[in-house]
C-alpha positions in Angstrom: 0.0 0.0 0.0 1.1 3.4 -0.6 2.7 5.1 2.3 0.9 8.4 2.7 3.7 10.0 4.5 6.8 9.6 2.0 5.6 12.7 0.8 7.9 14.5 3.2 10.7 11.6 3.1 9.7 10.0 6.3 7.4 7.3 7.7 5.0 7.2 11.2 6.8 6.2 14.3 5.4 4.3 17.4 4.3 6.1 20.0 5.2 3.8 23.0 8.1 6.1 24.5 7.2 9.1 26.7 10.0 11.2 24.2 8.0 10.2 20.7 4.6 10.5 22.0 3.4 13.9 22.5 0.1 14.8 23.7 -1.9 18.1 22.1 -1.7 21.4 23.6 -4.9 21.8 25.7 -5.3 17.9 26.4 -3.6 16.2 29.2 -1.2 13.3 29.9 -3.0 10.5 31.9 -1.6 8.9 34.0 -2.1 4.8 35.2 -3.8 5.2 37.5 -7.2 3.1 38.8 -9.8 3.4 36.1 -12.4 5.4 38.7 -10.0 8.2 38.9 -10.3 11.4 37.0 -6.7 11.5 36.6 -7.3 8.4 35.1 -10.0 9.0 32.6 -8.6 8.9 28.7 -10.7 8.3 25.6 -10.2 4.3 25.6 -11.3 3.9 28.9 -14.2 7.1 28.8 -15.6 4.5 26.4 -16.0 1.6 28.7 -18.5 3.5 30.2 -22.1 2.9 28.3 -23.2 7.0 27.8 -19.7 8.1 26.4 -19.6 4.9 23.9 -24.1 5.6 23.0 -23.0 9.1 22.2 -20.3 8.6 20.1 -21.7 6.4 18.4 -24.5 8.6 18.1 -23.0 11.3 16.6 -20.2 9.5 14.2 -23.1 7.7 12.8 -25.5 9.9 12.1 -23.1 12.2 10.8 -21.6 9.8 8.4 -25.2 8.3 7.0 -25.9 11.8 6.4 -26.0 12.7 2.3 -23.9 15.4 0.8 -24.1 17.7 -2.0 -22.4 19.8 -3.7 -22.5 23.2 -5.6 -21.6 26.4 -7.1 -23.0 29.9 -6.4 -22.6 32.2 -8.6 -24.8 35.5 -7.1 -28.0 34.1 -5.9 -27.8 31.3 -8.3 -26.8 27.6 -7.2 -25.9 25.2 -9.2 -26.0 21.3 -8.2 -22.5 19.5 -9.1 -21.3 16.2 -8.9 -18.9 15.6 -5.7 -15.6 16.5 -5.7 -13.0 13.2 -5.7 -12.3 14.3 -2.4 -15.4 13.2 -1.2 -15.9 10.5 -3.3 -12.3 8.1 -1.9 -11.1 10.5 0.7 -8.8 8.1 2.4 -6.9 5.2 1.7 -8.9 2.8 3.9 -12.6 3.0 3.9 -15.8 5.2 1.7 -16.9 8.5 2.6 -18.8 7.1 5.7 -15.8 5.8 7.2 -13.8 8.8 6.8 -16.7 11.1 8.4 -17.2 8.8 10.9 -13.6 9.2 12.2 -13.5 12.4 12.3 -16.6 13.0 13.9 -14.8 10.1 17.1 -12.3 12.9 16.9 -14.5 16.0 17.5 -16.7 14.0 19.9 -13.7 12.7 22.6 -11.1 14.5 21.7 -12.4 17.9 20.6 -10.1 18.1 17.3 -10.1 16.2 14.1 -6.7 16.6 12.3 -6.3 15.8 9.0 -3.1 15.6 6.7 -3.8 16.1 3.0 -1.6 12.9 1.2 -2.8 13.8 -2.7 -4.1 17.0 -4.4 -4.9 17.4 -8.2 -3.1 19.1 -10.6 -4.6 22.3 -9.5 -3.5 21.6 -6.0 -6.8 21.2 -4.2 -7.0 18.1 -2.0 -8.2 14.4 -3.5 -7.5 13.1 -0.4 -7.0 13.3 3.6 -6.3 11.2 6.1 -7.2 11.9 9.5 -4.6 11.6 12.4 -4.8 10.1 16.2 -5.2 13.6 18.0 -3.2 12.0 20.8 0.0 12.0 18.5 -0.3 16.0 17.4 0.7 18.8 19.3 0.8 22.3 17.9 2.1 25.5 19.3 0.2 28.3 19.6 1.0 30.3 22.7 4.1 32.7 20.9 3.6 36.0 21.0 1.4 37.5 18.4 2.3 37.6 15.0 5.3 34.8 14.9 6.0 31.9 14.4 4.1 29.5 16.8 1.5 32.2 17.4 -2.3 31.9 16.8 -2.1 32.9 13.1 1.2 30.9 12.4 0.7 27.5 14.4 3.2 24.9 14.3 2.1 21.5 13.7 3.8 18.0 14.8 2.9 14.9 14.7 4.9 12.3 16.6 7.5 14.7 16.8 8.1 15.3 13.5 6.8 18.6 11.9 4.2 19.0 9.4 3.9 21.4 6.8 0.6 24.0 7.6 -0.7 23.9 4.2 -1.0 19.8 4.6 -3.0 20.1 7.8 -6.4 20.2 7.6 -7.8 21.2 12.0 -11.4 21.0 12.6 -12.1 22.3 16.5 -14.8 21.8 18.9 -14.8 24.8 20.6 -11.8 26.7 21.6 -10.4 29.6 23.5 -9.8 33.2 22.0 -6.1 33.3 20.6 -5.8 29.5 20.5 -5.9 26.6 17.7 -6.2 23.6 19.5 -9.7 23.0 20.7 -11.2 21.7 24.4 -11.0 18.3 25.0 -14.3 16.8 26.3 -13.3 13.9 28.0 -10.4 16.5 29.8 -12.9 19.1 31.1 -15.7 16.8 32.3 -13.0 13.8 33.9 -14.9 13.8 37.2 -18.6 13.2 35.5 -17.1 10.3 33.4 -15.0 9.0 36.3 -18.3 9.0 39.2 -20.3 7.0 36.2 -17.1 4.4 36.0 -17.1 4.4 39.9 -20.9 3.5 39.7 -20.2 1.0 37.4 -17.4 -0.7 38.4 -19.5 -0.6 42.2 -22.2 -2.8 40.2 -19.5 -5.1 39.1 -17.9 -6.0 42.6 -21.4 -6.4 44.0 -22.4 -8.9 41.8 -18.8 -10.3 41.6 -19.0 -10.7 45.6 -22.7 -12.6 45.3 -24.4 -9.4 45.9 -23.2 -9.5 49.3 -21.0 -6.2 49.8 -17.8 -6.2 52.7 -18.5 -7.7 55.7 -16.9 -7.9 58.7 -15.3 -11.3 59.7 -14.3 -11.3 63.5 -12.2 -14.1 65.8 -13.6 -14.1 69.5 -11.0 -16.2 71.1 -7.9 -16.1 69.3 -5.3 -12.9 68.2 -4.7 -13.1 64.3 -1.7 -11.5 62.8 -1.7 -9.2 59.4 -0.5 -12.6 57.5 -3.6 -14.5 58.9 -5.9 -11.9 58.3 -4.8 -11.5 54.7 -5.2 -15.8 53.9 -8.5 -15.6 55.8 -9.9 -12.7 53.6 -9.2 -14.1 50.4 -10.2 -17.5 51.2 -14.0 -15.4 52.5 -14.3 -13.1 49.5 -13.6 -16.4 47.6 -16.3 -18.1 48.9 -19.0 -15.3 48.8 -17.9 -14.8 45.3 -18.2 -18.2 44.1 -22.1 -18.2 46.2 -20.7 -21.4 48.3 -21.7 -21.5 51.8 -18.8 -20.4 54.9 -18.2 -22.6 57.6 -16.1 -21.8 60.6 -15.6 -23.0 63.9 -17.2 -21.6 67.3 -14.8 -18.6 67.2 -15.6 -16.6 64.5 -18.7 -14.2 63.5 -19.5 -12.6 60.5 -21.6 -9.9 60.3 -21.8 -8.9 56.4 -23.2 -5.1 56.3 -25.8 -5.5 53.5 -26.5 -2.6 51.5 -28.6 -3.0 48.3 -27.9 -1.3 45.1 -31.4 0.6 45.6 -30.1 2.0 48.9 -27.1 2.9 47.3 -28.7 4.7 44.7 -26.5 3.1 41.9 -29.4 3.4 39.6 -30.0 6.9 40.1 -26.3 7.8 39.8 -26.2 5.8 36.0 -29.2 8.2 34.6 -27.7 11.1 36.5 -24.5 10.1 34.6 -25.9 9.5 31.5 -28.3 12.9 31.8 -25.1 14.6 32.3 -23.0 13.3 29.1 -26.2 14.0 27.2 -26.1 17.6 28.0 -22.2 17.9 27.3 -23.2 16.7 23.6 -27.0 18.5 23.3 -27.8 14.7 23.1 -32.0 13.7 24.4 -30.7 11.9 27.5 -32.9 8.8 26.7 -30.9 8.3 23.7 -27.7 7.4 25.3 -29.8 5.9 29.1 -30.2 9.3 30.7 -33.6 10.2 31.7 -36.3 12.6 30.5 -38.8 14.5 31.7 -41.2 17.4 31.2 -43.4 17.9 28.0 -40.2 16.5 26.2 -41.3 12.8 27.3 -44.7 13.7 25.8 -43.7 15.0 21.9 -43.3 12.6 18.9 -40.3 10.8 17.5 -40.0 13.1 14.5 -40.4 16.0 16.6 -37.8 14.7 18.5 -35.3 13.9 15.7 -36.0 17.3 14.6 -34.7 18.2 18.1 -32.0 16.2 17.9 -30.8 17.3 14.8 -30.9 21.2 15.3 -29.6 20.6 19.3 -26.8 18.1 18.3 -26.1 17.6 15.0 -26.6 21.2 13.4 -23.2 22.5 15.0 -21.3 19.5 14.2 -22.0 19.7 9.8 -21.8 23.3 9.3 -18.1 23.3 11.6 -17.5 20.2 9.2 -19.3 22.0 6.4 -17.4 25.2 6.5 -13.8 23.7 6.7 -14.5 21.4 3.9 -16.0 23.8 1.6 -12.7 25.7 2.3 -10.6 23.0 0.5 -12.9 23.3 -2.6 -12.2 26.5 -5.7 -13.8 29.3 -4.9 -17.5 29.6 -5.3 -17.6 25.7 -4.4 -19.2 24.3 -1.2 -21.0 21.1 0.6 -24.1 20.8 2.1 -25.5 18.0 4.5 -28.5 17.0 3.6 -29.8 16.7 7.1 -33.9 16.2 5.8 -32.5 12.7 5.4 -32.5 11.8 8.8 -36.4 12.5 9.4 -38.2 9.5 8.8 -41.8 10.0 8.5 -44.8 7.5 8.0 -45.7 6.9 4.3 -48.9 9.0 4.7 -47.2 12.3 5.5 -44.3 11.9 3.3 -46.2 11.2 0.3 -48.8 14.5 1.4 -45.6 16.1 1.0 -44.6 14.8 -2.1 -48.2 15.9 -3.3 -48.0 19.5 -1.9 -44.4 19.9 -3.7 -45.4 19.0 -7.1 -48.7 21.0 -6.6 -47.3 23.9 -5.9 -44.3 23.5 -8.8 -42.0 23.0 -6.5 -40.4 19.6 -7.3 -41.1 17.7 -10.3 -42.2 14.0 -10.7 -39.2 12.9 -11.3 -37.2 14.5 -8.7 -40.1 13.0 -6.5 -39.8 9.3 -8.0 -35.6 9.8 -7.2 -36.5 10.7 -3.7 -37.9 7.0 -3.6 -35.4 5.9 -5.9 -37.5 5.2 -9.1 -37.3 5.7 -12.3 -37.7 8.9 -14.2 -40.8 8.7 -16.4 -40.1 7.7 -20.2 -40.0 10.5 -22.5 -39.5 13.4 -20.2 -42.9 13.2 -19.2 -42.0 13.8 -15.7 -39.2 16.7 -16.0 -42.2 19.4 -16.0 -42.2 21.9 -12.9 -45.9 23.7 -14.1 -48.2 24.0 -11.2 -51.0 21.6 -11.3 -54.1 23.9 -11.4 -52.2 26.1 -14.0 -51.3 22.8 -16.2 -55.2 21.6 -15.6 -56.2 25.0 -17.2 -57.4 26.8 -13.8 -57.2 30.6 -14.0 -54.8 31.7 -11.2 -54.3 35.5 -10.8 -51.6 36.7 -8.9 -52.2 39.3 -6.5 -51.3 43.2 -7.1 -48.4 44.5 -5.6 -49.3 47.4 -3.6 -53.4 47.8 -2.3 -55.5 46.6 -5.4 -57.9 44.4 -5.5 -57.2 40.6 -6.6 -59.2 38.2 -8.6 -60.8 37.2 -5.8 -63.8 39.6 -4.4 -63.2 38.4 -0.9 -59.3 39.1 -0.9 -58.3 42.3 -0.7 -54.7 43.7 0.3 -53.7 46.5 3.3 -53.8 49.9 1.3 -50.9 52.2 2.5 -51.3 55.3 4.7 -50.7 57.3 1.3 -53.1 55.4 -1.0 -55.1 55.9 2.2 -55.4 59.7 2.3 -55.5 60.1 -1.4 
């Protein structure tokens, strides 16, 4: 396979010493450290936890199955053109939906999606990009204004080595005023992610201890010594894990301190989790196992994909939309087609259909590729006419300014001069 990198006469490196991998500017080195801990808390192991996985799921997915177009404006006219090759093989592994898709894992956990440009056409516009591990790029940005290293000059790396800025192509989350790099997610909200592993790795010792949490196990008689105590311990945690029955002489007593996981509100800590991780993304909590109330619980499931799409979604394809249409010639740019994603019953989407070809809207045919059929043979479905003009109806547009229409019954607002005169 073609190396995308021998462009610049050198090949990736591994990233397993502390001096070749580098960490972005504005993330943060974790350290190992138990999983619960927010120090603790990188992307790989945010994702053990079910919200942070549902939501980026969420997200890459229904940003990738989302359609795009492209076109040219030229004044207020738009043109529809066939996509660029950029976004026809962008990468070298994987289709279009792929290569959105890793991006959008980027944005969601990390907060930047950093893309090298490997091949450009002979005008020098990108065919295609291949997006980088955000973990391996730094980039400097804190100089004083104005050189190199500064806001408007950035320096990029990646595993040390540096790349040049015309071959990086940096889509943010959200970022600070006189800085590239954007906010990590999983940085800023460590704590929330790290209370929902702690609640979940809670459930996983209670049901690996039988459902019986600590107890206390308690010689009468005799003195035990640290050693003891530790072989005793193991050989009872052993046997309440593995649900056998604990026998022991006259001597001992165990009294196990039985808490359920309703009294220690695991349950309500997961949705208070999952609520939270919702609201980081503008996610519907009960998409990724929050909770919802209010009048929200009430409203429909297209009304709240609609939601989801302008709450969510929205922010994530025009950033995506605008930084792409950049790389294109001038005039050039891509649109999600984000009506895709509402899926309506039959009924209403064909009353649809019916009020856009009534009106002139749409076209038959442009209706029949909606549901992917056929055009009709001989053009007979390329007209746009209005159906009560093209059935012969007399339609009379309205005047302009105060005079009476076709209709007796319809007149329009006269102004204050017309008024007077």
């Amino acid at each position: 396979m073609r190396n995308p990198f021998r462009r610049w006469g050198w090949t990736r490196r591994g990233a397993d010493t502390p001096e070749q991998r580098r960490i972005g500017v504005g993330d943060v080195s974790w350290p190992v450290d138990d999983l619960a801990s927010p120090a603790a808390v990188s992307v790989e192991g945010a994702v053990r936890l079910a919200p942070v996985f549902a939501a980026g799921r969420l997200l890459s997915q229904s940003v990738a199955s989302t359609p795009i177009k492209q076109y040219r404006k030229v004044g207020e006219t738009r043109t529809r053109l066939p996509l660029a090759p950029l976004f026809q093989r962008p990468s070298a592994q994987g289709t279009i939906d792929d290569w959105l898709g890793r991006a959008m894992l980027s944005l969601v956990y990390r907060g930047n999606a950093v893309g090298l440009v490997t091949e450009r056409d002979w005008l020098e516009y990108p065919t295609r990009i291949e997006w980088l591990n955000p973990a391996d790029v730094s980039v400097q940005d804190t100089n004083a204004l104005g050189t190199r290293g500064s806001f408007t000059d950035p320096v990029w790396s990646y595993c040390g080595v540096e790349l040049p800025s015309e071959d990086v192509v940096h889509i943010p989350w959200m970022t600070y005023p006189g800085r590239v790099w954007g906010l990590s997610p999983m940085a800023a909200f460590a704590v929330t992610v790290s209370t929902g592993l702690a609640a979940q790795k809670f459930l996983d010792d209670y049901f690996r201890s039988g459902g019986t949490p600590p107890g206390r196990f308690r010689n009468t008689q005799q003195t035990v010594d640290q050693q003891q105590a530790t072989v005793i311990k193991r050989r009872l945690v052993q046997a309440i894990r593995s649900h056998e029955p604990i026998v022991f002489g006259k001597d001992w007593e165990y009294d196990p301190i039985t808490v359920s996981v309703q009294e220690a509100q695991f349950v309500e800590v997961a949705r208070l989790g999952a609520t939270q991780i919702a609201s980081i993304y503008g996610i519907p909590p009960e998409k990724i196992g929050g909770e919802t109330g209010g009048s929200y619980t009430y409203s429909s499931p297209e009304q709240r994909q609609i939601e989801f799409i302008q709450d969510a979604l929205l922010p994530y394809l025009v950033k995506i939309e605008n930084h792409l249409s950049a790389l294109l010639p001038r005039g050039q740019y891509i649109k999600f087609n984000a009506d895709a994603l509402i899926r309506v019953d039959i009924l209403t989407r064909h009353t649809v259909y019916e009020k856009q070809r009534l009106i002139g809207k749409n076209s038959l045919d442009e209706i029949r590729a909606v549901e992917d059929e056929a055009p009709l043979p001989d053009g007979k479905g390329a007209d746009y006419t209005p159906l009560p003009i093209q059935a012969g109806a007399n339609v009379t547009v309205p005047q302009v300014r105060g005079h009476r229409t076709s209709d007796p019954g319809l007149h329009l607002i006269k102004t204050p001069r017309e008024s007077h005169g």
